[in-house]
C-alpha positions as CSV (number, residue, x, y, z in Angstrom):
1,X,74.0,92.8,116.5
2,X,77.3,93.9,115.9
3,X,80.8,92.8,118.4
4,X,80.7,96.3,120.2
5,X,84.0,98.3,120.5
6,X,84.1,101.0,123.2
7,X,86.0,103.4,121.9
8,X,87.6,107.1,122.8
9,X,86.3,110.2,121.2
10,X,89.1,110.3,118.9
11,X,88.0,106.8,117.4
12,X,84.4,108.5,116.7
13,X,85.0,108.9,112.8
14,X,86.3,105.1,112.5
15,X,82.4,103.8,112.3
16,X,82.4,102.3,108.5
17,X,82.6,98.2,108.5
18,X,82.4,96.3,105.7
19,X,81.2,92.4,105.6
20,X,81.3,90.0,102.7
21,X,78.6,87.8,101.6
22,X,79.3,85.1,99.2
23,X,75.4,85.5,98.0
24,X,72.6,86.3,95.4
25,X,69.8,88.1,95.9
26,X,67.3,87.2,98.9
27,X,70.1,84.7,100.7
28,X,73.0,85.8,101.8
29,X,76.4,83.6,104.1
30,X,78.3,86.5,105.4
31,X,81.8,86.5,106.9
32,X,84.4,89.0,107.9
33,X,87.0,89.3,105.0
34,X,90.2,90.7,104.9
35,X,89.9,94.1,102.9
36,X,91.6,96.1,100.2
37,X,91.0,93.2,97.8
38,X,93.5,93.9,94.8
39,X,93.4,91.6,92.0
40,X,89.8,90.4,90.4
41,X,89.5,86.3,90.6
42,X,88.9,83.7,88.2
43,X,85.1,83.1,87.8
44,X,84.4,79.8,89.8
45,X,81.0,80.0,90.4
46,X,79.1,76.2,89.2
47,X,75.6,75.3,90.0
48,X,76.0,71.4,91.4
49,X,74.0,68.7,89.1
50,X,70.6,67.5,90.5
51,X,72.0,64.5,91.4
52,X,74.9,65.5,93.1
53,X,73.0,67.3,95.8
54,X,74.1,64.3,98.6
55,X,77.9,65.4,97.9
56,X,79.7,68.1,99.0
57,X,78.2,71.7,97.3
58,X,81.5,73.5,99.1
59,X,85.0,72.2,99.6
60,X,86.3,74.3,102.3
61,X,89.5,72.2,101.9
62,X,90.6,73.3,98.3
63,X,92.4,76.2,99.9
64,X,93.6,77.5,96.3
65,X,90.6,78.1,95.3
66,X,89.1,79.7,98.1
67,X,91.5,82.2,98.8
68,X,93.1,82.6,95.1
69,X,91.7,86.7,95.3
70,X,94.2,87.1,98.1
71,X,98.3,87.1,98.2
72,X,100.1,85.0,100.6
73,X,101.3,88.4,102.7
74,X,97.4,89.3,103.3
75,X,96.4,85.9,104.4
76,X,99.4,85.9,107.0
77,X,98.2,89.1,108.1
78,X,95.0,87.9,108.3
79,X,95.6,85.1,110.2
80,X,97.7,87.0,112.4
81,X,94.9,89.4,113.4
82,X,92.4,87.0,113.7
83,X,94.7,85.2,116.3
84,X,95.5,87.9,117.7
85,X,92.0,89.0,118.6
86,X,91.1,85.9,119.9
87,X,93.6,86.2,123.0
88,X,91.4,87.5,125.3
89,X,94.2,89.0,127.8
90,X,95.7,90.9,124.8
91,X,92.2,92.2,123.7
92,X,91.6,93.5,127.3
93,X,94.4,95.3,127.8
94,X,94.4,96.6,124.2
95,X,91.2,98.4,125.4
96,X,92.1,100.0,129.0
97,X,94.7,101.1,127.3
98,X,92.8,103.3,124.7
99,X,90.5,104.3,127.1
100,X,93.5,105.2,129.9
101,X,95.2,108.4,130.1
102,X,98.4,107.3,127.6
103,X,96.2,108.4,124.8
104,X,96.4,111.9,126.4
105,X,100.1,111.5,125.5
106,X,101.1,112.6,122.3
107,X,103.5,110.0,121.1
108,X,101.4,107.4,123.0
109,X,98.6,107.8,121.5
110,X,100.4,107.6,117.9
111,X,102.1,104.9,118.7
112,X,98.6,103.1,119.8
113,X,96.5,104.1,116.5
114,X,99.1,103.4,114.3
115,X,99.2,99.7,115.5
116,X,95.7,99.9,115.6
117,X,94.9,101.4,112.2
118,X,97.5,98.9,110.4
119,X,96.3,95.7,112.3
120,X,92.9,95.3,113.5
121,X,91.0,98.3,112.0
122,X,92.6,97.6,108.6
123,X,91.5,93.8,108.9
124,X,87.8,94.5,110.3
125,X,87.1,98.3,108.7
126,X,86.4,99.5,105.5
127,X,87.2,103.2,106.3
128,X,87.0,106.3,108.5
129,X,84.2,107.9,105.8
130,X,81.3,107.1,103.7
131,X,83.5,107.4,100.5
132,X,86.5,105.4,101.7
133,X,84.1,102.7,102.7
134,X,82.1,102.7,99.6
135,X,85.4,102.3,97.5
136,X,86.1,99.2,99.6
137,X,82.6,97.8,98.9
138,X,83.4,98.2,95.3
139,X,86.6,96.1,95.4
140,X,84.9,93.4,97.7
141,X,82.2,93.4,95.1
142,X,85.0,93.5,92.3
143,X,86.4,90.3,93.8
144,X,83.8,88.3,93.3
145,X,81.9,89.1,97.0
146,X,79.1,90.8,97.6
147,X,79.4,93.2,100.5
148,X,77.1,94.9,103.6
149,X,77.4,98.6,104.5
150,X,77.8,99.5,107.9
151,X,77.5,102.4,110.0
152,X,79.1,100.7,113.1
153,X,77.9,103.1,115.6
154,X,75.6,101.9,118.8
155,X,74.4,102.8,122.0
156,X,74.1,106.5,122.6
157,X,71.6,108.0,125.9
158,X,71.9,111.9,124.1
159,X,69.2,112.9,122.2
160,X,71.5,114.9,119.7
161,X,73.8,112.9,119.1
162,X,71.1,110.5,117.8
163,X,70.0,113.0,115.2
164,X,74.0,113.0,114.3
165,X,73.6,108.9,114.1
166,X,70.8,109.2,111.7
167,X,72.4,111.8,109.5
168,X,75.3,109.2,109.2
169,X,72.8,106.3,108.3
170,X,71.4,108.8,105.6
171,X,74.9,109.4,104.1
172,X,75.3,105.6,104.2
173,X,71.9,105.2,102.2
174,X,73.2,107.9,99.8
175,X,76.9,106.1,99.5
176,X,75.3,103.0,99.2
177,X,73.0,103.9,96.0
178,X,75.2,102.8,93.8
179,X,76.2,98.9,95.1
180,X,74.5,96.4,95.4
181,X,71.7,96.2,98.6
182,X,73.5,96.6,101.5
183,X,73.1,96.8,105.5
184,X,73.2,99.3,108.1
185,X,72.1,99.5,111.9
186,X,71.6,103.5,116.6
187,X,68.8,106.3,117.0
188,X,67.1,105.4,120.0
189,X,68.1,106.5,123.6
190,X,69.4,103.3,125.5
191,X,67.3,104.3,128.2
192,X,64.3,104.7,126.6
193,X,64.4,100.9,124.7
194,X,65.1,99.5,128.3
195,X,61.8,101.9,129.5
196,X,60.1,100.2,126.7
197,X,61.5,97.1,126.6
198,X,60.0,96.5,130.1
199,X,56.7,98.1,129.8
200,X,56.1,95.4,126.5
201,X,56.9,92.7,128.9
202,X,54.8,93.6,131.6
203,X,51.9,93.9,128.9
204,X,53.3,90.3,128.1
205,X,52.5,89.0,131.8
206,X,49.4,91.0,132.1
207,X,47.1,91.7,128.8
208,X,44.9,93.9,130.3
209,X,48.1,96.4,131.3
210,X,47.4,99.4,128.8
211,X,50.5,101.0,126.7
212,X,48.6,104.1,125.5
213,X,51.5,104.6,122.8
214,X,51.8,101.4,121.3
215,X,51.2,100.5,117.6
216,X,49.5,97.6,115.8
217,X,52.8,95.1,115.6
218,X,53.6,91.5,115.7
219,X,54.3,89.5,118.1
220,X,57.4,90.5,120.2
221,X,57.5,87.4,122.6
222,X,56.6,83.9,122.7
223,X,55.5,81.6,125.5
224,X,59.3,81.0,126.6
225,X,60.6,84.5,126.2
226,X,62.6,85.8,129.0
227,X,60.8,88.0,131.1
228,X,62.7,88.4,134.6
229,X,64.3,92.1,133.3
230,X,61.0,93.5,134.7
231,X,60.3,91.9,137.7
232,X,58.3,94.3,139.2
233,X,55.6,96.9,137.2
234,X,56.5,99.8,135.9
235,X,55.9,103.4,135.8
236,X,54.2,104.6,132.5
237,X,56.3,106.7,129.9
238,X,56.4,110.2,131.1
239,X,55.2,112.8,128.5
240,X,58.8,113.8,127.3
241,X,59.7,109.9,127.6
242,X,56.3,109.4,124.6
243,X,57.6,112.8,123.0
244,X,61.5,110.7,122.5
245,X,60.0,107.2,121.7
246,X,57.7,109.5,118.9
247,X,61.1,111.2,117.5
248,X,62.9,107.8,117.8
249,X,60.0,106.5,115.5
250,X,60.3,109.6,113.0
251,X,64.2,108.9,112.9
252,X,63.5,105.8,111.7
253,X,61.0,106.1,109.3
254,X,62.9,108.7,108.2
255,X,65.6,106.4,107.3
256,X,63.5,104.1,106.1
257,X,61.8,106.3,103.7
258,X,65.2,107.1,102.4
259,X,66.1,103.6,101.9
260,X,62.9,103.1,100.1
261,X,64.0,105.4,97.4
262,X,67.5,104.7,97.1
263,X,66.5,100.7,97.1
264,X,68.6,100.1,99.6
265,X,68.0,97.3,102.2
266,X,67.6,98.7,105.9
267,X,68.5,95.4,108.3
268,X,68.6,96.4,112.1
269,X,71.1,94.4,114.8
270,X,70.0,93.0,117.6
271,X,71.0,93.7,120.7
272,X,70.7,92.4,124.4
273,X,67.7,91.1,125.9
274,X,66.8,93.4,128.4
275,X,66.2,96.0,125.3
276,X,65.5,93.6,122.3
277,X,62.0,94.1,122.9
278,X,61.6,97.5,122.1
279,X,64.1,96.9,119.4
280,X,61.8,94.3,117.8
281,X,59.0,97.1,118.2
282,X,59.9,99.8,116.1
283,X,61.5,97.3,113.8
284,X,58.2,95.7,112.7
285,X,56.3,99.1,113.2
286,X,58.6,100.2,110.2
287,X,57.9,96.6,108.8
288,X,54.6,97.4,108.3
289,X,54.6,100.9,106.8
290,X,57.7,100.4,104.7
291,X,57.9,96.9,103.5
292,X,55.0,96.4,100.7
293,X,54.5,95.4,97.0
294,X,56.5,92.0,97.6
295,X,59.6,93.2,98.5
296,X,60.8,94.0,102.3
297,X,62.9,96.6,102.6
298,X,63.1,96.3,106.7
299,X,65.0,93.3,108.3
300,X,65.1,92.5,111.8
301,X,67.5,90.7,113.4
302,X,66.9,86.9,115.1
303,X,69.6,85.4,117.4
304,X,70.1,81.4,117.5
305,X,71.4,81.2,120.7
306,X,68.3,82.2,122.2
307,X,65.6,79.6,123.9
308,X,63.0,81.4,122.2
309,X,64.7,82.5,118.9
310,X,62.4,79.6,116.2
311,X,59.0,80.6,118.3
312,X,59.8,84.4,118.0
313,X,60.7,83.9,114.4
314,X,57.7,81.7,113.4
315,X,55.2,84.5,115.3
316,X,56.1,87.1,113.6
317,X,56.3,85.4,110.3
318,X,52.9,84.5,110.7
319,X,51.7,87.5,111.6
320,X,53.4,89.0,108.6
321,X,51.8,86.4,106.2
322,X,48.5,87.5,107.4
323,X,48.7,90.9,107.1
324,X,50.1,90.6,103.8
325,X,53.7,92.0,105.0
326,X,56.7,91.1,103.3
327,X,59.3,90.3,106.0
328,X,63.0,89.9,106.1
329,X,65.3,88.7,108.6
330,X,69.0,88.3,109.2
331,X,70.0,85.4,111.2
332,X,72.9,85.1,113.4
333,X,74.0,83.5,116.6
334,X,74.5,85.9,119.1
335,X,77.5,87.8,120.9
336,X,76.1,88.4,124.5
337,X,76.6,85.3,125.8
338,X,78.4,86.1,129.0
339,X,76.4,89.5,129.5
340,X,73.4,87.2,129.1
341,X,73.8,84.1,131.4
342,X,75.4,86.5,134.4
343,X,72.3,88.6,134.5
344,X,69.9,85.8,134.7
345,X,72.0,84.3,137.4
346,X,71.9,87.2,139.4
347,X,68.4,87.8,139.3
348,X,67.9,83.4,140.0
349,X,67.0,82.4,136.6
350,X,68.6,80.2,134.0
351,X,70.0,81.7,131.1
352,X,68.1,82.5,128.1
353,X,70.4,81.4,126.2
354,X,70.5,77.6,125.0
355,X,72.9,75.0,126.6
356,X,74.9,73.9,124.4
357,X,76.5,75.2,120.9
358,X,75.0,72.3,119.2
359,X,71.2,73.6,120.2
360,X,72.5,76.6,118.9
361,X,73.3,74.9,115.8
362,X,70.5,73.4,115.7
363,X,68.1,76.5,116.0
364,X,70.3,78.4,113.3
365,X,69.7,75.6,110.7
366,X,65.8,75.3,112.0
367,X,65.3,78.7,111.9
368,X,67.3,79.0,108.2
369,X,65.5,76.2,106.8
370,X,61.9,77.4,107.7
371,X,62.7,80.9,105.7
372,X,64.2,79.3,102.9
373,X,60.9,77.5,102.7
374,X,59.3,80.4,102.7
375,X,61.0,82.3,100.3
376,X,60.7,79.6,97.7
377,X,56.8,79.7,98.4
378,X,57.2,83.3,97.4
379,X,57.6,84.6,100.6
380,X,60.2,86.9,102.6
381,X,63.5,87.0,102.4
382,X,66.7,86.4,104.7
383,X,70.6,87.0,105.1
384,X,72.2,84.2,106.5
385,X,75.1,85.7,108.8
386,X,77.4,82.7,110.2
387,X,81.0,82.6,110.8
388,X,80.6,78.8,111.0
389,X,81.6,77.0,108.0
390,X,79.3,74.0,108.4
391,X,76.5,76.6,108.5
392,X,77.7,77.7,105.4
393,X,77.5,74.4,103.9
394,X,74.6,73.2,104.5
395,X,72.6,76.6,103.7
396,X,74.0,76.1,100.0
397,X,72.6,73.2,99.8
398,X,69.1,73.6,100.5
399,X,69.4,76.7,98.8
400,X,70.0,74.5,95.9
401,X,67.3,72.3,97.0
402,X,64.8,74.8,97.2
């Protein structure tokens, strides 16, 4: 799940995001970081003494330490963004403005993408092309970080333009052969994976509904997963509408098979719930072709802030163990929380998302905990995405623990 962006079709090459994870190998804490990192830091890495796991693994106070890879002018700029983007006026009218008729305007619309490009795309991007991105990744990695590879592009209903997705995602396998494993995440028809989406739920009320087309998988819903998108049931897949969801499935593999050779880590973002379902299909279909011999090369995505996020998780992990399928998952909250809770209002349901931030805490550490349990069984493996700093703490620890 990535924070979407609607942008104009002059914004269409600025797709490549970078995120740092302060990480090793299978577990991963991963924050947005300022970019352009110039100067390579001290090595401070220390592993804390078993008995000093009851302290404090992380001081997020020593400030010098933390940000010593960064001058004083790039933190203030930082900081500036990062306030900046959380004034929700500002970030509304930022984006009728690209998407109004002043960007037809010449000197408009260079006035607009230079503030853009030197404020919030220079603080969030790592660049407009698969090279300019992968030089960034080196420098995050050169600071001491370890960084994800993004193709940031989402949510497309034309059928070319996802073959023009996928040939994007293969360039970011290619750029990313020579970091360390990274991320990337769009080759579907939104229509379809809402089609879908609802046909796998009806299945979900009724067993003995038949989906022709649909794959040995893992569970995709648990007993409290929301199913009041499809309130009514619906029409098969057409034959061109099976013809797309088989393409869709080729794309990925494709993908996949690509990031099998390069080694490269494939996770896929979640999205919202009225097409998560389908999502969470062909994600564990390529689970189970691609992700063998101990090591997963497929992640899907789980979202705390969902009711039904620990069940889903610990259903499919099961499944996985059973059928001898390594599995990976990325962990994060959520970013559809308003989307969310006003669509299950209008249709007279409570939201499926949980009440408080605290259950969402709650559900992140659960769900955190139970794969770190796993993987130190020999099991699976996870990225730990949180912007939340206690999170962050507390996943150190029982990584040290376990």
């Amino acid at each position: 799940m990535a924070i979407r962006f609607q942008a104009p079709k002059l914004l269409k090459n600025l797709r490549y995001f970078t995120r740092a994870l302060n990480s090793a190998s299978t577990t991963s804490i991963s924050a947005v970081s300022p970019l352009n990192f110039d100067e390579k830091p001290e090595p401070t890495i220390e592993k804390p003494a078993a008995n000093r796991l009851g302290s404090s693994v992380l001081d997020i106070n020593d400030h010098e330490k933390l940000f010593s890879l960064l001058s004083t002018t790039k933190l203030t700029r930082a900081a500036a963004n990062l306030h900046l983007a959380a004034v929700e006026p500002l970030v509304d009218f930022g984006i009728w403005v690209m998407n109004s008729r002043l960007m037809d305007i010449d000197l408009a619309r260079e006035v607009v993408m230079c503030t853009v490009r030197h404020s919030f795309y220079e603080h969030f991007c790592a660049g407009e092309s698969a090279p300019e991105a992968t030089d960034c990744v080196r420098r995050v990695n050169d600071a001491g970080l370890r960084g994800m590879l993004v193709y940031a592009v989402e949510h497309t209903d034309d059928v070319s333009e996802c073959e023009q997705n996928l040939q994007g995602f293969l360039q970011t396998v290619q750029s990313a052969k020579s970091l360390p494993p990274e991320s990337i995440s769009a080759i579907c028809p939104m229509s379809l994976l809402q089609r879908v989406s609802d046909l796998l739920r009806w299945q979900q009320r009724d067993p003995s509904f038949n989906l022709p087309w649909k794959l040995n998988n893992f569970p995709l819903f648990s007993d409290c997963s929301p199913l009041y998108h499809t309130l009514q049931k619906p029409e098969p897949l057409t034959l061109q509408e099976e013809n797309e969801l088989q393409s869709a499935q080729q794309r990925l593999q494709k993908l996949c098979q690509e990031c099998l050779e390069a080694n490269v880590p494939l996770t896929v973002d979640a999205e919202d719930t009225f097409v998560q379902p389908a999502i969470d299909y062909l994600t564990y279909n390529a689970a189970l072709s691609n992700n063998k011999a101990g090591k997963p090369i497929v992640y899907n995505t789980i979202q705390a802030y969902l009711k039904d996020a620990k069940e889903r998780l610990f259903l499919a992990t099961e499944a996985a163990e059973k059928m001898g399928v390594p599995m990976g998952f990325k962990l994060v909250r959520g970013a559809y929380m308003s989307s969310e809770s006003k669509l299950a209002a209008s249709l007279g349901f409570d939201s499926p998302i949980h009440n408080s931030i605290q259950e969402t805490h709650a559900c992140y550490n659960d769900c955190a905990s139970y794969m770190l349990e796993k993987i130190a069984d020999g099991s699976g493996a996870v990225v730990l995405a949180t912007h939340n700093v206690e999170s962050g703490k507390y996943k150190i620890l029982l990584k040290h623990l376990f």
